[in-house]
N, C-alpha and C positions, 0 to 999 in steps of 0.2 A: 504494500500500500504506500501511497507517497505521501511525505512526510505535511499534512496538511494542515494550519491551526485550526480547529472547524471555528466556525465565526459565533460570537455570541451574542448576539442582538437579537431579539426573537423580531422576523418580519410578517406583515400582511401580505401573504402570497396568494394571487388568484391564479388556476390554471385552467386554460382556455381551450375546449376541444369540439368539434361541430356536432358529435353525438355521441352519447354510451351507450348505446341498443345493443343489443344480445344479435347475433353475437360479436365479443370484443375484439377487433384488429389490433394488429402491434405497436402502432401509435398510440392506441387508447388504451392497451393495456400498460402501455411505458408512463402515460401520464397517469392513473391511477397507483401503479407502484410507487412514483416518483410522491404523489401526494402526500401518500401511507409514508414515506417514508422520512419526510420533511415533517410532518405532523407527530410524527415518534420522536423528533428532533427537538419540538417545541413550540413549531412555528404555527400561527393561525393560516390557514389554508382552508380556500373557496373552489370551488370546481363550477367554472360556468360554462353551461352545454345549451345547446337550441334544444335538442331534444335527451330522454332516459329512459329507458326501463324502471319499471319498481323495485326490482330485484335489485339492478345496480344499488340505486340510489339510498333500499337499505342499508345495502352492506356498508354503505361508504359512512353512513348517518349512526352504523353501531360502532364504527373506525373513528367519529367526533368528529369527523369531515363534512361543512356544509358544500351542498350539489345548490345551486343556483340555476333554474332553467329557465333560458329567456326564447322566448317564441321567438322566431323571422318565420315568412312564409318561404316556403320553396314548393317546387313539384314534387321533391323528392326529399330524403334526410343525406345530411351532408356527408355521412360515411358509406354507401351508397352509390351506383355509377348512371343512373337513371333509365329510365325504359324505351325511351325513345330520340333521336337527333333533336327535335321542336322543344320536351321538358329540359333535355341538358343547353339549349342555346340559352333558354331563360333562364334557367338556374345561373350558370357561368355568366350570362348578360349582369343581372342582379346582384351577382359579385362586384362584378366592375361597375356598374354602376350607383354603388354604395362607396364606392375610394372614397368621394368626399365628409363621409362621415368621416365619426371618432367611437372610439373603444367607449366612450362615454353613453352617447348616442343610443348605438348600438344596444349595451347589454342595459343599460338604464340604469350603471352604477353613480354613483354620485362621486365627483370629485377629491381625490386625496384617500378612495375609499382604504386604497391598498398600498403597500410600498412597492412592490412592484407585480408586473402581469406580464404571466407566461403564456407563451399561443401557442398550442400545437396545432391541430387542424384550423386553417380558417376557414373552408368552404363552408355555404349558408350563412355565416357570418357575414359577409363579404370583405373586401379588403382594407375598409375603413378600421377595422378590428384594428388594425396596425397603429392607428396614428390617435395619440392623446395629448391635450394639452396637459394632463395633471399628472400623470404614468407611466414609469420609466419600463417599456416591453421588450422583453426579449423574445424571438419565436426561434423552435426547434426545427428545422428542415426533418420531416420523416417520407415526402417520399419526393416526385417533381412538379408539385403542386407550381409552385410559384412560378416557373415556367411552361407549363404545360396542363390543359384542364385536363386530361388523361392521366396525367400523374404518374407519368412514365419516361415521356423522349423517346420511346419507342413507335416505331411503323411498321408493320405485318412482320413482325416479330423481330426486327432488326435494328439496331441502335442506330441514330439518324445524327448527321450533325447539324442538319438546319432543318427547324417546324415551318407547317405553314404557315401564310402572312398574316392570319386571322392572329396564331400563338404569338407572333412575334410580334403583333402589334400591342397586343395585352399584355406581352412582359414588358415592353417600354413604359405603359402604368405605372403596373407593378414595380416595379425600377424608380417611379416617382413617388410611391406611397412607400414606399420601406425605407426610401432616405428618415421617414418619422420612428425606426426601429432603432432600440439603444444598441441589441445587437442581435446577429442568426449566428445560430447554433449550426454547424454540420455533424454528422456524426463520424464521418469519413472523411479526410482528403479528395477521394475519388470522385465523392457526392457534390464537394464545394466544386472541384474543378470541374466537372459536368455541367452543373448549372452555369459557372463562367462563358461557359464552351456554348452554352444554349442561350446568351444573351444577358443572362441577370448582371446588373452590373453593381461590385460589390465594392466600388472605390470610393463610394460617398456614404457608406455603413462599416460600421468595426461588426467584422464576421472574426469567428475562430473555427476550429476541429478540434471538439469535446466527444471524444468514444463512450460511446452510453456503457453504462455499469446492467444490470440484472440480479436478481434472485430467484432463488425455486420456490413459489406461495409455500409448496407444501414439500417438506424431505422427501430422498426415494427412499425405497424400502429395500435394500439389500435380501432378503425373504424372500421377497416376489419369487411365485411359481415362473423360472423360465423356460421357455419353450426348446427340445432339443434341437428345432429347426433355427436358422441364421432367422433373426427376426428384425424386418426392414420396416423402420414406421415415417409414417407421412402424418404430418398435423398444419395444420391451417385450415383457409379457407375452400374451399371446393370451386374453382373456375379455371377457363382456360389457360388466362391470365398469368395463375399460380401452376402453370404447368402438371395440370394432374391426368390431362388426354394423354401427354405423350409419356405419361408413368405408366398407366396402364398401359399403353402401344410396348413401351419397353419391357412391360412385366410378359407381356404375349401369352403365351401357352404355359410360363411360369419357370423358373430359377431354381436348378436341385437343391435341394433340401433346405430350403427359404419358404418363409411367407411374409406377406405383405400386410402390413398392418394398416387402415388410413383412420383417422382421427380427422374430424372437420363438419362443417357447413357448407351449404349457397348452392348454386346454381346446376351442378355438377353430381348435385347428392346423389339424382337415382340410377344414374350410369356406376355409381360406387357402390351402391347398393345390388345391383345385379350382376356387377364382378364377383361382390362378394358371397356369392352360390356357389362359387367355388370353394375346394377345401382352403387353398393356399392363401387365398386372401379373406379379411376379415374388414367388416366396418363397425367400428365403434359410436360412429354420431359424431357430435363437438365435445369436447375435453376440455376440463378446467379443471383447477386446484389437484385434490386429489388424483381422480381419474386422471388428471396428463399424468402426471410427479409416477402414477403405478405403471401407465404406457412408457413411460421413459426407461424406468428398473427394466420392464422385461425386454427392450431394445436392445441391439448387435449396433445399429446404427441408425441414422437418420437423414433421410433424402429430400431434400429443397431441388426441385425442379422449375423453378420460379423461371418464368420468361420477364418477368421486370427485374430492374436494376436497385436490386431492393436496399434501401439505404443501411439495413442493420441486419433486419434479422431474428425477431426474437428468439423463433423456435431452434435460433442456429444456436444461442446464447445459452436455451436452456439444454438444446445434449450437449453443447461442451461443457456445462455446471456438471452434467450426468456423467461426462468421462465419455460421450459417444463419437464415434468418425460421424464426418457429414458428406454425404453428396451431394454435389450441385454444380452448376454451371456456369460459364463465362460471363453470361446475362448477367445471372442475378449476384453474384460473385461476391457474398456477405465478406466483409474484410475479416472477419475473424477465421474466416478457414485460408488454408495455405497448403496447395497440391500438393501429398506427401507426406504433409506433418500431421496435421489434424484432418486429412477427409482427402476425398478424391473429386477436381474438379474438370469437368466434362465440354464437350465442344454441345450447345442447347440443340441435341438431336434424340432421337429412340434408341437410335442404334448405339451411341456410344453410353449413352446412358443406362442402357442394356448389360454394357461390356464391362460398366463398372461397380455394375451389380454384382455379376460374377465371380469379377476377380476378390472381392471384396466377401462374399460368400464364402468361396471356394479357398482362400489365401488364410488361414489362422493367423500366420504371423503376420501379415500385413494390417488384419486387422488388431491386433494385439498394439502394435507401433502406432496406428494410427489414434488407439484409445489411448496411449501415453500419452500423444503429442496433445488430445483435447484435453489431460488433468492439467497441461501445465499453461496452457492457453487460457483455462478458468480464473488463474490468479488476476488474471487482466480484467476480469467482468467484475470487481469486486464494486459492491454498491456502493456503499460508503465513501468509498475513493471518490466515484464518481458524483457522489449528494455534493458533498462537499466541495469539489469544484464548483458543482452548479453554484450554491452554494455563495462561495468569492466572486461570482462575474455577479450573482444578484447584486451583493452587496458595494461590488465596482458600481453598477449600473444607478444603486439609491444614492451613491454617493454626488452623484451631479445634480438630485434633489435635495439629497440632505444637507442643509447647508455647515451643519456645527461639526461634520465629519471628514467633508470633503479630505481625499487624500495630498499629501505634496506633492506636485507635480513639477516639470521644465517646463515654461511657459517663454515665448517668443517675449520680446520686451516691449511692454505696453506702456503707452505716455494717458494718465490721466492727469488732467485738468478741472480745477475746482474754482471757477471767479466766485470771487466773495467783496462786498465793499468792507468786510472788517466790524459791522455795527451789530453780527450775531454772532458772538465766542464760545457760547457754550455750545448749540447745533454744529457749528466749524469744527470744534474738536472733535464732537461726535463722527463726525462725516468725515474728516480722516483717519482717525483709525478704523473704520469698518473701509477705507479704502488701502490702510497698509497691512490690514489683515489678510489682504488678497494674494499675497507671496512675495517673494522676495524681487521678481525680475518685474515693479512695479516702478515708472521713474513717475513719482509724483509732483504736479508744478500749481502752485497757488497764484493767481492773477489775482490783483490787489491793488488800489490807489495807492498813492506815495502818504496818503494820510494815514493809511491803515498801520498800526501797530504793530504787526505779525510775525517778527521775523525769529522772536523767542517760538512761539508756538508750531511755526513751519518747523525752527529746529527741532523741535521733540519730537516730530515724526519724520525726519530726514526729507523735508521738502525743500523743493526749491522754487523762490520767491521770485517773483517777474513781476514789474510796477506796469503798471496802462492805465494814464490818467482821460485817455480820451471817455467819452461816453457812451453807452451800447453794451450791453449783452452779447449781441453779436463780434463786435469789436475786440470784447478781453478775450474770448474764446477764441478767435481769429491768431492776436496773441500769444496768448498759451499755445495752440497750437504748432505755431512757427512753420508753416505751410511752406515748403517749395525754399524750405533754409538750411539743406543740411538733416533737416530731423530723419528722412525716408533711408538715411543711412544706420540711422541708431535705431528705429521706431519700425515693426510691422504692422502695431496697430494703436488706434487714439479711443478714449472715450471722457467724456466730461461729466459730470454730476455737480449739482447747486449745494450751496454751502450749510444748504436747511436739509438735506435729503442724503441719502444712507445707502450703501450697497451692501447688498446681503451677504454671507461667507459662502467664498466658493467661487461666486459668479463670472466674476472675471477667467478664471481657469475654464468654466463650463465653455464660456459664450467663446473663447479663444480655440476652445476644442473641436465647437459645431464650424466654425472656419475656415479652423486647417484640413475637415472633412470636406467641405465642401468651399474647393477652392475658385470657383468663380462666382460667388457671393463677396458682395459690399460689404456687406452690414449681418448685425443679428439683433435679436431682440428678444425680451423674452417680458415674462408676467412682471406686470408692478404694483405693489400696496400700497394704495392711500393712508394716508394716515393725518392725525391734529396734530395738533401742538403737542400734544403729549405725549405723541406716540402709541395713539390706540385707532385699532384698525379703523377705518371708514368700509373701505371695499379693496375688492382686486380686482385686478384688471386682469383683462384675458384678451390675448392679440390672438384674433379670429384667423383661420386657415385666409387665405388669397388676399389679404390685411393693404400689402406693399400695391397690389395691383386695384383695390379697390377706392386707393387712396385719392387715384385722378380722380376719380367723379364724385366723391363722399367723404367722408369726416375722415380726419384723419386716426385711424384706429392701430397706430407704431408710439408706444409708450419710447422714448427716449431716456429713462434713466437705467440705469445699466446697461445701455446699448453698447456694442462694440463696434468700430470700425476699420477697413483696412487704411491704415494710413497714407499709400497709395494713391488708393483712391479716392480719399480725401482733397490731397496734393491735385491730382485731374480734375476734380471737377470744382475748385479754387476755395473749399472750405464753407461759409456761414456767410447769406446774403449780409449785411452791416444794415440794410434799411430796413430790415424787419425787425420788429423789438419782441413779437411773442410767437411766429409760427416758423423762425428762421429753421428750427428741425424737422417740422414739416415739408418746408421747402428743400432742404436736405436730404431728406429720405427719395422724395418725388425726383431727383435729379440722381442719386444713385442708383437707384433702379432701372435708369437708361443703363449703365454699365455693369451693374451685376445684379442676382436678385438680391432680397433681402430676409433673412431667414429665422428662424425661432428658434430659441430651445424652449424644452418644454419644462423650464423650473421662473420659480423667481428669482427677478436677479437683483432688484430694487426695493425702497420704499422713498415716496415723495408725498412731502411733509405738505399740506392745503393749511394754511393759514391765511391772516388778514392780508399781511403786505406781502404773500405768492405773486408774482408777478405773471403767473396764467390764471388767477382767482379771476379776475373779469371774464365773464362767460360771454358775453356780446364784443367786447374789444378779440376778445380770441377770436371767436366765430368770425368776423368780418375780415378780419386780417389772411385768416384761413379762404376763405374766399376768392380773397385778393388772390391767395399762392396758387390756387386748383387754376383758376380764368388763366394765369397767367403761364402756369404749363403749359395748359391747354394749346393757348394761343400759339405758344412755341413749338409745340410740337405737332400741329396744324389739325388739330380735330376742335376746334370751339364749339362747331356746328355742333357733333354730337353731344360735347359739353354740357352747351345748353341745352338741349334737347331731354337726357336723360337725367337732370339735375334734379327738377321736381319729384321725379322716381328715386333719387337718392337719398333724398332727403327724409322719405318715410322710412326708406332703411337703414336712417342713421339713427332715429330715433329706436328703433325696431332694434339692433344691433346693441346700442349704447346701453340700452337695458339687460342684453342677455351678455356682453362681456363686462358688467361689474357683478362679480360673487360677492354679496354680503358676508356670508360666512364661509370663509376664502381657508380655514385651517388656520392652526396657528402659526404664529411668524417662526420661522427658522431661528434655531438658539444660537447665539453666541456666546462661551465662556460661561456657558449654565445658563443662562437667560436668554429672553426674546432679542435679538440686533436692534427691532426698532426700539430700545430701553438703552442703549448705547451713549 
């Protein structure tokens, strides 16, 4: 096992899967294990499915595991391949035409419910499942969903390198909806590069290869009555698919002194049921807990005929737990078996799969070595190993929401900028240290009148003081800044905050992170808390999905404290209008978004303090000013016409909008040094 600390934090963990209906595929049973196994650990754990069985949903509810089922409609249940071309367009359509939701939306959790949410299947869900503004998600790749509705990359039984145009244009979507993923799991190397290979593109998401772990629900029984004949078992699901025609085509007239064991469900049952009139072959039905764990004892070996590229494996998992050889094929090619060592792997045909029944039969010691090689291949399935990674990338993942944890990080070296006229000392002090609590590769710069007093106080948090007597908001920022002087050498990125208003711990590192992923974005933004004088919540604010683009023609909805920017980019398009005294960031955002988008994380990054003398507190001098800056886009970038046109339509949606992005009860504020930051 590696040497791992397991994490101590107990978290909110939701795990996300499109169905638990009887019977359970190896997705769904990897995420119920995983459940059971996190909830034995300490943590509170949610299971939300569109649909369940009663069965399931007890046993999970005697385990202290809440099942969560939220209806969508579909034609079909999500685990499932549907009955005809017409139900799976819609099903698939309604995937993709759900992107624009959120995980919120969706399961109708409420905000902040969880610390973090895991996806395994998303179908029926649809894709929005991916993207939250409050929930840091991680999703498991289990088969090729994300690239393929078939969940394969497979063509008339042949591995493809390029889908039709209909697949490829839906993983371009998909490709923009999992940029809102904190991270995807592979279980395999082979699996991540596949999907690369099939279009996903994974340069704007942190992906790793985490090898799933396993257990046996229930021990084998070394006792089991076993059979003097070589005994060959099959378990899954019964379909083409899973390669069970060309088992039986292989098993033919039948294999001396072997029988054929199959264990399973679906489509295929009564073709297995009328083999099984022979002596040599037997059908058991579906197998679970016990009944596998006794099918496994009295097995020689275990045959995977799979015609898909199957990302793991269970039943591969549980005969190497059992000490058994496996058969299987190029296809399906579970990484845990290895020609030779652990099993024999086959060209996906009858015949050779025939031939390695045989030898495998017929070979004592071949199979003797090849049961060796699965005892020693099981050390690698150990659960625990595996919890426990998951485990550290969780708790990586809450780290860019949790603000009092965030880890140390290398961070590119970031210029803030704090204008102050010096007439508010105690919020100033506040507002810089919650901005040099952001790390060390922080070069802080205070813009200040020559009147201002400060240069004791700039010292105690290693600031550096810049006088600008001229007038303007816009002007000391300008200042500070140092645009086009030298800074794009020392500087990758700028951000400024007012001398009444706070940066939360952490944020700076986050928003620098979402960035360097995605490197043709300007800017990022993220949630900001109102707050009084005191520092007690008002609301949050919530920067709405298409925010940057919806800004030409409507309010502007890009909170600017804690925003990041590239300082680059800054430098090209020449910094902060100076004739604007309160939408100049408005106008700012609306001109970097001609050159890059502008992009979210999904934590807080800020609080901005609404007092008497706020100089955005006039809600009509804002409004109008803001006006001024939309017309005047507009006009530059030559659509007025439409401008005006669709304005009076905006305007309902800004009222509409302005309501649904302030959360009253927004959660508590992120601690600092034991306490809430905005108490700082």
């Amino acid at each position: 096992m590696d040497d791992l600390t397991r994490p101590t934090k107990q978290l909110r963990i939701a795990q996300v899967t499109s169905a638990l209906l009887e019977h359970l595929g190896g997705a769904e049973q990897y995420c119920l294990a995983l459940s059971r196994w996190l909830h034995d650990q300490g943590h509170d754990v949610t299971i939300i499915t569109a649909a369940a069985s009663p069965s399931v949903i007890e046993s999970l509810s005697q385990a202290g595991i809440t099942v969560r089922v939220t209806r969508t409609w579909r034609p079909y249940p999500g685990n499932s391949r549907g009955p005809g071309i017409v139900s799976k367009l819609v099903f698939h359509g309604l995937d993709v035409a759900q992107a624009a939701r959120t995980f919120e939306s969706i399961t109708g959790v409420a905000d902040g419910s969880f610390d973090v949410v895991h996806v395994h299947r998303f179908q029926g869900f649809g894709l929005g499942i991916f993207r939250s503004s409050e929930h840091p998600i991680v999703h498991t790749v289990h088969d090729h969903a994300l690239v393929d509705t078939a969940t394969t990359g497979i063509r008339h039984n042949e591995v493809v390198s390029r889908l039709p145009v209909a697949q490829r244009a839906r993983t371009r979507i998909v490709n923009r909806v999992a940029r809102g993923l904190d991270s995807i799991v592979f279980p395999t190397e082979r699996i991540r590069d596949r999907h690369e290979a099939l279009g996903l593109d994974l340069s704007a998401v942190r992906s790793r290869v985490l090898p799933h772990g396993w257990l046996l629900e229930h021990p084998l029984d070394p006792q089991t009555d076993r059979s003097p004949e070589f005994t060959v078992l099959y378990l899954g699901k019964l379909a083409t698919a899973k390669g069970v025609e060309m088992l039986l085509d292989a098993w033919g007239e039948g294999i001396p002194n072997a029988r054929l064991v199959i264990g399973g469900a679906g489509e295929l049952a009564a073709p297995c049921v009328e083999a099984a009139e022979r002596a040599d072959i037997t059908y058991l039905g579906w197998l679970d807990g016990a009944a596998k764990s006794a099918a496994l004892s009295a097995a020689d070996c275990l045959v995977m005929p799979s015609l898909l590229a199957e990302s793991f494996g269970l039943v591969v998992a549980e005969a190497t737990l059992a000490g058994l050889p496996v058969i299987t094929n190029t296809i399906a090619a579970p990484h845990i078996v290895t020609d030779g060592v652990n099993g024999l792997v086959t060209a996906p045909s009858a015949e050779a799969l025939r031939h390695a029944l045989i030898s495998l039969a017929t070979d004592e010691a071949l199979g003797t070595r090849l049961g060796l090689g699965a005892k020693d291949r099981a050390a690698a399935l150990d659960f625990d190993t595996h919890g426990n990674r998951l485990l550290h990338l969780y708790e990586e993942v809450v780290c860019s929401m949790d603000m009092g944890s965030a880890p140390e990080r290398t961070m590119p070296q970031l210029l803030v900028v704090v204008p102050t006229l010096g007439t508010r000392p105690d919020w100033l002090k506040g507002t810089l240290r919650s901005v040099t609590a952001q790390g060390p590769a922080i070069h802080l710069r205070v813009v200040a009148p020559s009147s201002a007093d400060l240069a004791e106080l700039c010292g105690e948090h290693g600031a550096e003081l810049v006088r600008c007597d001229e007038p303007g908001l816009s002007r000391a920022l300008n200042v500070g800044l140092s645009l086009n002087q030298g800074g794009e050498d020392r500087f990758r990125y700028a951000a400024w905050i007012g001398d009444d208003d706070l940066l939360a711990p952490g944020s700076s590192a986050a928003a620098i992170e979402a960035l360097e992923r995605r490197p043709e974005a300007s800017a990022v933004v993220g949630r900001c808390r109102f707050i009084d004088a005191r520092g007690d919540t008002l609301y949050v604010f919530r920067t709405p999905p298409l925010a940057a683009w919806y800004s030409q023609f409507g309010s502007d909805f890009l909170p600017q404290p804690g925003s990041v920017f590239r300082y680059a980019v800054l430098c090209t398009v020449g910094g902060l209008d100076e004739t604007l005294h309160r939408a100049m960031d408005y106008d700012l955002f609306l001109r970097l978004r001609r050159v890059g988008p502008v992009i979210r994380v999904k934590r807080e990054v800020a609080a901005f303090r609404l007092h008497a003398s706020s100089i955005s507190v006039s809600r009509k001098l804002q409004d109008s000013e803001d006006d001024l800056v939309r017309l005047a886009n507009a006009s530059r970038h030559e659509f007025t016409g439409v401008y005006n046109a669709v304005r009076p339509v905006t305007r309902l949606i800004d009222k509409a909008l302005g309501r649904l992005v302030r959360a009253r009860r927004g959660g508590e504020p992120p601690r600092f040094e034991g306490r809430p930051y905005t108490s700082i």
